[in-house]
C-alpha positions, 0 to 999 in steps of 0.5 A: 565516404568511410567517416560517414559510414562510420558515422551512421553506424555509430547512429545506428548502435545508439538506436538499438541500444536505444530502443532496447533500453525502451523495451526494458522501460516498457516492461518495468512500467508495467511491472509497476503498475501491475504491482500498483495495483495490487497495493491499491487493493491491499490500501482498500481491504485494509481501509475497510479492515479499519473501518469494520474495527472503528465500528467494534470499538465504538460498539465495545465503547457504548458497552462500557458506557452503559456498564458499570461494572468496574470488572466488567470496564476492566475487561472492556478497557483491554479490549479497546486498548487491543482494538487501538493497538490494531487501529493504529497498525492499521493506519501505519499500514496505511500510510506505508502504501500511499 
């Protein structure tokens, strides 16, 4: 009788550490999805960042289209390469968080 005593003690360890290591599952599942979804807000707002800037340089675009100043285009051609620069940040971001 000792051996299955012994037996379903050991059972019974197993389960508490069972169930405590799902307790400790349970709470970083949450922890992830919390934090999940803190990325797939930060993913949206930076979306909508490069939408807004993709419409400002096809604006800043047509401006250089319709000038042709070569001080002016000079100015305007910084002007896109910056909104590039920031247009391409964006995108790395981007793909960071999918």
């Amino acid at each position: 009788m000792a051996g299955h005593s012994d037996h379903i003690r050991r059972i019974e360890e197993k389960a508490a550490l069972l169930a405590g290591r799902i307790k400790l599952l349970s709470k970083e599942s949450e922890k992830l999805k919390k934090e999940n979804g803190i990325l797939k807000k930060e993913n949206e707002a930076l979306k909508k960042q490069n939408e807004q800037q993709m419409l400002q340089m096809a604006f800043v675009k047509s401006e250089v289209d319709d000038n042709n100043s070569k001080t002016d285009n000079s100015a305007l051609v910084r002007k896109l390469s910056d909104y590039i620069r920031e247009i391409d940040r964006c995108i790395a971001l981007l793909g960071e968080n999918d």
